[in-house]
C-alpha positions in Angstrom: -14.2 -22.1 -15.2 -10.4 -20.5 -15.2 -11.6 -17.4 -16.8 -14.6 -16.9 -14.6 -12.9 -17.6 -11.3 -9.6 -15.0 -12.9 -12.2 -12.4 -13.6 -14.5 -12.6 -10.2 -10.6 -12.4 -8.3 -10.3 -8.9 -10.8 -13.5 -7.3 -10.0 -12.9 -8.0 -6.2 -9.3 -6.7 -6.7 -7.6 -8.8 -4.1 -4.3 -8.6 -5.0 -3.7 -5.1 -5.1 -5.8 -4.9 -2.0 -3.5 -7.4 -0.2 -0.3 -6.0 -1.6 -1.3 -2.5 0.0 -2.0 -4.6 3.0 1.3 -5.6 3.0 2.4 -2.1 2.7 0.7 -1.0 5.5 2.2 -3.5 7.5 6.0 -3.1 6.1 5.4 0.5 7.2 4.1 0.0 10.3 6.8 -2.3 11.4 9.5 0.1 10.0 7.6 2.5 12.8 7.9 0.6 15.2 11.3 -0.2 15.2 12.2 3.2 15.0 10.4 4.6 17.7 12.6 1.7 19.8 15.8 2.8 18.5 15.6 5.8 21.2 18.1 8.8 20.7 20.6 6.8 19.2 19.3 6.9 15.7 21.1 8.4 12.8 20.4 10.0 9.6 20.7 7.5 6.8 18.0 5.6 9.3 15.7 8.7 9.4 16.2 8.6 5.4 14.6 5.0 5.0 11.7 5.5 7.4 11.1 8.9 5.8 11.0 7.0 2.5 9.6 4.4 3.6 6.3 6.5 5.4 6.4 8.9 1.6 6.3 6.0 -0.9 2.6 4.6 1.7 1.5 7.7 0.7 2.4 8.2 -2.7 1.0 4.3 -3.5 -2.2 5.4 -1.6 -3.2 8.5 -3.0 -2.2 6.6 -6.6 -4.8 4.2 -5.5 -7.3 6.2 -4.4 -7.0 7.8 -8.0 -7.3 4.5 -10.0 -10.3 4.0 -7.9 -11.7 7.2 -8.7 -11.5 6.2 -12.1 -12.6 2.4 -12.1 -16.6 2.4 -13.8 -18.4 0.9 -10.5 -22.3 1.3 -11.7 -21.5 -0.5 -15.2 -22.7 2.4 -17.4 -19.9 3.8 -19.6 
């Protein structure tokens, strides 16, 4: 029963799914609070938010390219 409920929670992929989630969210808070720091913002913050907003889209386009890979109709 472990190894059938650990494989159905691999083929639905929910933990990557819900650690991008969490990305998404990280990012979109790290936004937000520096679009309300107004003109008094200075470099080293537009350094994290720029690395920040880079490493969403580096781990998104490396996911988009595991998924690209991933055998979906079962044939090899």
């Amino acid at each position: 029963m472990v190894q059938l409920t650990a494989s159905y929670i691999d083929q639905l992929k929910i933990l990557p799914r819900l650690a991008f989630l969490c990305q998404i969210i990280l990012t979109w808070k790290v936004c937000l609070w520096y679009m309300n720091l107004g003109i008094s913002v200075t470099t080293q913050q537009t350094t994290f938010v720029s690395i920040v907003v880079s490493s969403l889209s580096a781990s998104f386009a490396l996911w988009l390219g595991k998924e690209a890979k991933t055998d979906r109709g079962g044939e090899a």
